[in-house]
C-alpha positions in Angstrom: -15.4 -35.6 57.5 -14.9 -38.4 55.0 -18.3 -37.5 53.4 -17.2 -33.9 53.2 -13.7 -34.8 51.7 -15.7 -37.1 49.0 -18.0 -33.5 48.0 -14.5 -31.3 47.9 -13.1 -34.1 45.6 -15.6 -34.2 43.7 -16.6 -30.4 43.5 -12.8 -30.0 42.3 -12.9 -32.6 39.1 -16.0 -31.3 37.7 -14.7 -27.8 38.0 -11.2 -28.8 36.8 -13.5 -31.1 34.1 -15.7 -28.2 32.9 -12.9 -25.7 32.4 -11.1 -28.3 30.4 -14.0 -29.2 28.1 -14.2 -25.7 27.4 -10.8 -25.6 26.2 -10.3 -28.8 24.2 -14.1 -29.3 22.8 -14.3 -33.0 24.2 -12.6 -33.9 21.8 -9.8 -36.8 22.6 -5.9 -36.3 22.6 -4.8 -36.1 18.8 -8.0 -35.9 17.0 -8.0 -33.0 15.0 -10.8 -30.8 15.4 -11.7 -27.7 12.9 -14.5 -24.9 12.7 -15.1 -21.9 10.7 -17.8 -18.8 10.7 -18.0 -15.5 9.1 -19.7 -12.5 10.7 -20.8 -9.5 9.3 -19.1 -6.4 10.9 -20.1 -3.3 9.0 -20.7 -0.1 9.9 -24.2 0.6 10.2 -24.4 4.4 11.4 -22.7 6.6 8.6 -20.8 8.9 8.3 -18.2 6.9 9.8 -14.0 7.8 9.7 -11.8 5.6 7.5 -8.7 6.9 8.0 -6.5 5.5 5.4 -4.9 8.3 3.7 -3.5 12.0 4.8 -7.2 13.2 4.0 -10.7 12.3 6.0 -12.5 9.9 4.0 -16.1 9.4 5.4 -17.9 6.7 4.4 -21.3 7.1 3.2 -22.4 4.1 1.9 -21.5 0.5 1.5 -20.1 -1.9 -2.1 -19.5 -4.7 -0.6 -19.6 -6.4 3.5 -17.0 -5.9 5.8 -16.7 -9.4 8.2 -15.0 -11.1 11.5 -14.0 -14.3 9.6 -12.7 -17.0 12.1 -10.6 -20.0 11.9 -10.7 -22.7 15.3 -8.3 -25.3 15.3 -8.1 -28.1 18.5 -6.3 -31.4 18.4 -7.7 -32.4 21.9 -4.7 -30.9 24.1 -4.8 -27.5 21.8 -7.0 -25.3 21.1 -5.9 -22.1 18.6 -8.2 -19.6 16.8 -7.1 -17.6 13.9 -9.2 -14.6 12.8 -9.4 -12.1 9.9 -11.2 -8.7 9.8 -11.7 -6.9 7.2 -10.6 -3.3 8.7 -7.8 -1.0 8.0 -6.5 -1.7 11.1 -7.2 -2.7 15.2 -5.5 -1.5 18.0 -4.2 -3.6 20.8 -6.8 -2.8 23.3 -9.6 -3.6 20.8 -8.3 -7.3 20.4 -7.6 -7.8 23.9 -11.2 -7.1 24.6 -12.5 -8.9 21.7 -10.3 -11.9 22.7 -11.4 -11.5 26.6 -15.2 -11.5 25.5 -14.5 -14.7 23.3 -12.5 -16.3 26.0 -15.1 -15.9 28.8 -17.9 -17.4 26.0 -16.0 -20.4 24.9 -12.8 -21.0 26.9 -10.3 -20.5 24.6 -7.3 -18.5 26.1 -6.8 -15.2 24.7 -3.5 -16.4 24.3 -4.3 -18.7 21.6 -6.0 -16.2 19.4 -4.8 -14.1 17.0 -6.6 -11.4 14.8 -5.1 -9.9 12.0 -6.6 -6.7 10.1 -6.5 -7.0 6.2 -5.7 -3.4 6.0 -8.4 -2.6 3.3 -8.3 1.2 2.9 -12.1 1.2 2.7 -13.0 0.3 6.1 -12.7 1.9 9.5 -10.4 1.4 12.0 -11.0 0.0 16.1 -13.2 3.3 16.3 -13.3 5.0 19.7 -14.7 4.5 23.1 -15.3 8.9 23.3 -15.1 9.8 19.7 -18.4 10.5 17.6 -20.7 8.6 18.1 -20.8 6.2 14.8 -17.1 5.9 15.7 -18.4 4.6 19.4 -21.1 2.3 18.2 -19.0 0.7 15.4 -16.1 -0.1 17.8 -19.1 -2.2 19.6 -20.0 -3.7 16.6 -16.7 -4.7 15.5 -15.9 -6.0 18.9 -18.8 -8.1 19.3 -18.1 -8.9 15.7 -14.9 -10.7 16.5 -15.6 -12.5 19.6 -18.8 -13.8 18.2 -16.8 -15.1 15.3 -14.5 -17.3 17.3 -17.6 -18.3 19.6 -19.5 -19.5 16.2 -15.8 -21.4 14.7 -15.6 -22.9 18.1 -19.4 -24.3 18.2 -18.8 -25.5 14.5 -15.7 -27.6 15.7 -15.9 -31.4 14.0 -13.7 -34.2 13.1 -11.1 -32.6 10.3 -8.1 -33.2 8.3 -5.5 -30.1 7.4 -3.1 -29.7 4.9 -0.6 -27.2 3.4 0.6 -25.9 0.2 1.7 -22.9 -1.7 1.5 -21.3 -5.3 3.2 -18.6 -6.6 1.3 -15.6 -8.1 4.3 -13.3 -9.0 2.8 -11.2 -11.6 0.9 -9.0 -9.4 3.0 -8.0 -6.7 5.4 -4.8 -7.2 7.9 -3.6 -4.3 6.7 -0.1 -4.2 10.1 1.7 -3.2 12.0 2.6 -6.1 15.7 3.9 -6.6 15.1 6.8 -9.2 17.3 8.1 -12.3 19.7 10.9 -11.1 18.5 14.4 -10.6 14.8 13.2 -10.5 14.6 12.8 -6.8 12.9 15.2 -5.1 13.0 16.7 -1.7 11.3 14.7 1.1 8.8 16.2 4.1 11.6 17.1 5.9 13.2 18.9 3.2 15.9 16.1 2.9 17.1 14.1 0.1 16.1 10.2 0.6 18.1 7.6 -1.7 14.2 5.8 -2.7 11.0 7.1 -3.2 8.4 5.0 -2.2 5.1 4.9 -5.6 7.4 7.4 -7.5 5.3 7.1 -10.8 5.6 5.1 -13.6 7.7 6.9 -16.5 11.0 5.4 -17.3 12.5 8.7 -17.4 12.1 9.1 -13.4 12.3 5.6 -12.3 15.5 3.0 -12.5 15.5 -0.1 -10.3 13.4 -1.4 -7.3 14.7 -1.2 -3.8 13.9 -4.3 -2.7 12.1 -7.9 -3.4 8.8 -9.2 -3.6 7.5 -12.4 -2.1 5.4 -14.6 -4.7 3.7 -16.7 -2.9 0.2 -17.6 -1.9 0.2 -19.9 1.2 -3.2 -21.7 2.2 -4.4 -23.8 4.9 -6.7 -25.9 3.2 -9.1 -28.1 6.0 -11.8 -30.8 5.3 -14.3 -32.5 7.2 -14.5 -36.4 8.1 -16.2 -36.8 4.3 -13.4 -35.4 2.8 -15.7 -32.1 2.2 -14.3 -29.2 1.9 -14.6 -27.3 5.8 -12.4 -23.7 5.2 -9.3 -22.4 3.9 -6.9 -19.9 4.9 -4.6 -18.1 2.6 -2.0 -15.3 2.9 -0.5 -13.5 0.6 2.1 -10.0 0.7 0.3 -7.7 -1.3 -1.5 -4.6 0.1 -4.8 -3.7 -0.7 -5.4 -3.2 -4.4 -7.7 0.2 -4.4 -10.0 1.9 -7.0 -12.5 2.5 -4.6 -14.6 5.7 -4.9 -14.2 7.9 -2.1 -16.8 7.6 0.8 -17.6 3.6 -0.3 -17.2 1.0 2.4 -15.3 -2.2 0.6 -13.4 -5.2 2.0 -11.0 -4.6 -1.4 -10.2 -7.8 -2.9 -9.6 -10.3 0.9 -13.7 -9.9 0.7 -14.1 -10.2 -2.9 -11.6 -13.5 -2.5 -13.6 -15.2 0.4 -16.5 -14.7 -2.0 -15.2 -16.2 -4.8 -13.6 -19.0 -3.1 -16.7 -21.3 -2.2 -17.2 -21.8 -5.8 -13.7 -22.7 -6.4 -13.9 -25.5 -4.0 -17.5 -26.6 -5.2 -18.2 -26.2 -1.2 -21.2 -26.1 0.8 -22.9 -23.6 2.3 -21.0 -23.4 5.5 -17.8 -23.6 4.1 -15.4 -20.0 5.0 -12.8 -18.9 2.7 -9.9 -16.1 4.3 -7.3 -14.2 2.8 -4.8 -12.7 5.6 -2.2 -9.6 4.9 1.5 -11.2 4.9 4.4 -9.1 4.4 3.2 -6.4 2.2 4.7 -3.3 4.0 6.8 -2.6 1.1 4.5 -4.1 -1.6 1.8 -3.1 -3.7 -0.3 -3.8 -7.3 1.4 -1.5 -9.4 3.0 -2.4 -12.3 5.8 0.5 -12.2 7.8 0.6 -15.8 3.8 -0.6 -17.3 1.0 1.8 -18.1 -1.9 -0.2 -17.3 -5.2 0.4 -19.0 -7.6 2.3 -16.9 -10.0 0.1 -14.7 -13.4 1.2 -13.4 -13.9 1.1 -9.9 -13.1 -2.2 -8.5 -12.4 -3.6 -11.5 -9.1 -4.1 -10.7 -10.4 -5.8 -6.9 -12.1 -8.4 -8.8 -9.3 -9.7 -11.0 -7.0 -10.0 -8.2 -9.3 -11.5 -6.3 -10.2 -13.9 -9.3 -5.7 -14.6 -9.7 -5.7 -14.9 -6.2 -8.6 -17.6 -5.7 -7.4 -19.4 -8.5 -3.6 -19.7 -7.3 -5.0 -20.5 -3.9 -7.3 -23.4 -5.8 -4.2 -24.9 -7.4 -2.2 -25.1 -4.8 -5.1 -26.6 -2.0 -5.3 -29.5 -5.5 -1.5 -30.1 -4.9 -2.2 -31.6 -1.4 -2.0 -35.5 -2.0 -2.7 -36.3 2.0 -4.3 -34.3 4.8 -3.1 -35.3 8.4 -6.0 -35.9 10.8 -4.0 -35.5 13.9 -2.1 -32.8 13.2 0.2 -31.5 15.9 -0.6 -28.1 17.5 0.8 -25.7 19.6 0.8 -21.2 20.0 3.6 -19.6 21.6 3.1 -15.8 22.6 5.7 -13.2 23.6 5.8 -9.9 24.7 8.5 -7.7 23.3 9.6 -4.1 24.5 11.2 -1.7 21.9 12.4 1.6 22.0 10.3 4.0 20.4 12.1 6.6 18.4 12.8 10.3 19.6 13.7 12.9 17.5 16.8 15.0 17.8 16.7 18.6 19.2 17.7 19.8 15.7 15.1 17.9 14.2 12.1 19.3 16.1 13.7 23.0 16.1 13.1 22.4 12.0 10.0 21.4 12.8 8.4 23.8 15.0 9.6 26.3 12.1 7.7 25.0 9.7 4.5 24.8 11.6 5.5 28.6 12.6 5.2 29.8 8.9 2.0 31.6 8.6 2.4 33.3 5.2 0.7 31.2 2.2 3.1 32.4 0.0 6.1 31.0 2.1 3.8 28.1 3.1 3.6 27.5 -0.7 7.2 26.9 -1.3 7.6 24.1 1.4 8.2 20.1 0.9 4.4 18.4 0.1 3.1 17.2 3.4 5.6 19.2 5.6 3.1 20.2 8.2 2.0 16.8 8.5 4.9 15.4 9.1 6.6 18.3 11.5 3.2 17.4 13.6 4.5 14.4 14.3 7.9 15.3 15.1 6.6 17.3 17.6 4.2 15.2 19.1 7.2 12.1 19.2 9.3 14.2 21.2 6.1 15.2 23.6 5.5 12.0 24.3 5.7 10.8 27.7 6.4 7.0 26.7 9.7 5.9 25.9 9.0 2.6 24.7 6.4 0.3 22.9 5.6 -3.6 24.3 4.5 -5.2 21.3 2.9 -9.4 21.2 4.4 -11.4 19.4 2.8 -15.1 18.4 3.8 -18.4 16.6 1.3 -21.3 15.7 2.6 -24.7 14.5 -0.1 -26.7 12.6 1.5 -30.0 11.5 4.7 -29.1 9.4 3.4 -25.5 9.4 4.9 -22.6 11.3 2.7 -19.4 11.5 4.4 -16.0 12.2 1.9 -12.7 13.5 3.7 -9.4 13.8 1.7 -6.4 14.6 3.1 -3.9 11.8 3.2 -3.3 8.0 6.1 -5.7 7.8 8.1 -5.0 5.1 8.8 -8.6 3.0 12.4 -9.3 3.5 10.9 -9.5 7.0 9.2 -12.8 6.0 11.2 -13.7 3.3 13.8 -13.8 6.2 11.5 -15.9 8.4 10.7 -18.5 5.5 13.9 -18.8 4.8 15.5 -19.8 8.6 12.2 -21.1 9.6 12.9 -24.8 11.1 9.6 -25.7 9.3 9.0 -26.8 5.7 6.8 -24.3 4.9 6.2 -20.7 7.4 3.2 -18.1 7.2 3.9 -14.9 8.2 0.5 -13.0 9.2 1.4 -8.7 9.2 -0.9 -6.4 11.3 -1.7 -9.4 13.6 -2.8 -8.2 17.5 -1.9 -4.8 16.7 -1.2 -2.1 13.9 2.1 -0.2 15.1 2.8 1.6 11.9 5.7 0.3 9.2 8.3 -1.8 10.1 11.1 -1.6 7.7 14.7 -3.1 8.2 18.1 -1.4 8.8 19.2 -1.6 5.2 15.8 -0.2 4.4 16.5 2.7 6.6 19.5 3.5 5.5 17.8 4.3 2.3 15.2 6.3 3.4 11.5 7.2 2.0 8.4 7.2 3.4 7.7 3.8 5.2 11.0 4.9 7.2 10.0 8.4 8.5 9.6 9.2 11.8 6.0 9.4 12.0 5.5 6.6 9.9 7.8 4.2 11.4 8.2 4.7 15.3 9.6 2.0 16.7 13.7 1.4 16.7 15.8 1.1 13.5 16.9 -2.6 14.5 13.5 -3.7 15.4 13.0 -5.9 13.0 16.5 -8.0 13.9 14.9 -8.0 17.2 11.6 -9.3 16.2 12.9 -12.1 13.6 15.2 -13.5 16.5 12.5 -13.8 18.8 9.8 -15.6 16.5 12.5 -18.2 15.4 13.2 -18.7 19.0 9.5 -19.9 19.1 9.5 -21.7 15.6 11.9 -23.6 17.1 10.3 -24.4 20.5 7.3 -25.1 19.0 9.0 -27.6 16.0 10.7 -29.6 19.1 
């Protein structure tokens, strides 16, 4: 019996051992660990859907990589992983897998990953598991993409330092939702009048005054290696993609063209991995409204953002006088229900009328986008669920606090979050886990426009209160 007990014992430790050195990398209790990789995620069967407009946009051929870049973080007690794809978006039950395949290959709990989509409108979305077939195989490729990623940072793990710093680049970001001069506003889908129109042109005869604020920042995580060596950086900053892609062209818009570009402004080696995440950007775009800019060829206008935006993230990664080498860790996640919205019975007798019109003539004469948009009134009220369970997640990396929210979050949103954060400095990561539309606030609403129509936005008007409540509850469990 005594023999037997000593095998149980011991059977129990070195499974109890095992699953641990998974987790933590062998690495001892406040030595900072960090790893980085970059895999390659796109599409390799064309034509393939990328669905980031109100028109089908099949890519053809490919400018520039897409990639899974990954971000592995463990301090001995935790171990995190932050990940950027380049896609226009990934649905929840795409992560989840990636995250489970990751999890089972290197220990790290899907609870301590988040993935983030940069929301370049040159790339597919999660694809499908019974759509066409490139839309099938690319889903397995971006899958395997992402899990292999994190599998890759995690393997690359060494002895690192981290530090944090920011540097404003204010001069190309624009809040895209503009109050207009009066009698210049023009009816919406719906055939209502809205208070802001959201890109409304740039003729100062039309347009008056912005509806909202921008956020300047660039925020990086800047890491090194035992040598001092520079080991990866991750930046964020609210701006949505920049554009002038032809049609049919797979690009990774300027996040791709700024990962590129970043190695050389480091003077890093080889395995170094440079990623720029979406922040609050919902709201936020690169055009200079009240300025004609000069016309660009195509992705002209990608590179010199990308060019700013390596250069800001350069200056302020050479503001960081010390980097801690046992930097204090921990990821909070939290599941949150919201109400989705419903539409009233007068709102979907308006629009089964319009999808009732047959004549062109009388199909001619309604709002722009009408059908669209009555579409999706219908199929709100048709739908069975009542409600939307969304994760929620906040990181602390030493005097950092990182926020992911799994919408276009409009950038009072994180200007809110910075601003009540108990941390020095906050991150707030958009489209992370999930991509469940815009997510405007109540004063927002109250104005109207396009990120605020039903169809666009479907979650409750308040949400966002809801949401910023909740991640400062974790801020401030995880700042304790």
């Amino acid at each position: 019996m005594k023999s037997y007990n000593s095998i149980l014992i011991f059977s129990i430790c070195l499974t109890v051992s095992i699953f641990i050195s998974l987790d933590v990398c062998a690495g001892d209790a406040g030595s900072f660990r960090a790893g980085a990789a970059a895999v390659d995620i796109t599409p390799k069967d064309f034509p393939v859907n990328m669905p980031g407009g109100f028109t089908a946009n099949m890519a053809e051929t490919v400018h520039d990589p897409l990639h899974s870049r990954a971000l592995v973080l463990s301090n001995g007690v935790t171990t995190l992983a932050m990940v950027v794809v380049d896609s226009l978006g990934i649905g929840r039950e795409t992560t989840a897998e990636a995250k489970s395949i990751a999890s089972t290959r290197c220990g790290i709990a899907p609870e301590k990953i988040l993935i983030s989509a940069t929301h370049t409108h040159s790339a597919p979305t999660s694809g499908s598991t019974n759509g066409p077939p490139q839309a099938v195989a690319y889903r397995k490729i971006l899958v395997e993409g992402i899990a292999e990623s994190i599998v890759r940072a995690h393997r690359a793990l060494r002895p690192a330092a981290v530090g944090v710093a920011t540097h404003p680049m204010p001069e190309e970001v624009f809040n895209r939702r503009w109050f207009l001069k009066p009698g210049k506003m023009t009816p919406n889908p719906f055939g209502k009048m809205d208070q802001v129109k959201t890109n409304p042109g740039t003729s100062p005869d039309v347009i008056e005054r912005p509806a909202g604020p921008t956020d300047p920042d660039i925020t990086v995580i800047s890491l090194q290696d035992a040598k001092r060596k520079p080991l990866a950086l991750y930046a964020n900053y609210s701006l949505h993609y920049v554009g002038g892609v032809p049609r049919a062209v797979v690009s990774a818009d300027y996040y791709g063209e700024f990962a590129r570009i970043m190695p050389f402004r480091m003077r890093a080696g080889d395995d170094f991995v440079a990623m720029m995440s979406n922040g609050t950007s919902g709201d936020i775009n690169n055009i200079p409204f009240l300025v004609t800019r000069p016309p660009r060829e195509p992705f002209e206008q990608i590179c010199i953002i990308a060019r700013k935006a390596a250069d800001a993230a350069w200056h302020a990664q050479a503001r960081i006088t010390s980097y801690d080498a046992k930097a204090q860790l921990g990821m909070i996640q939290r599941e949150v229900t919201l109400r989705l919205r419903c539409p009233t019975a007068e709102q979907v007798a308006e629009a089964r009328a319009v999808l009732a019109v047959k004549d062109e003539a009388e199909r001619a004469k309604l709002p722009r986008l009408s059908d669209h948009y009555a579409r999706n009134i219908v199929a709100a009220f048709e739908r069975p669920d009542k409600t939307l369970t969304i994760i929620l997640q906040a990181i602390r990396i030493g005097d950092l606090g990182v926020c992911g929210i799994p919408f276009e979050t409009f950038v009072e949103i994180g200007l809110e979050l910075k601003k009540r954060s108990p941390f020095p400095r906050t991150m707030v990561i958009g489209l992370a886990n999930a991509r469940h539309d815009y997510l405007p606030t109540p004063e927002q609403h109250k104005l109207g426009g396009y990120e605020t129509f039903l169809g666009t936005c479907k979650v409750q008007e308040d949400a966002s209160v809801i949401i910023i409540n909740n991640l400062l509850e974790m801020l401030a469990e995880l700042r304790k």
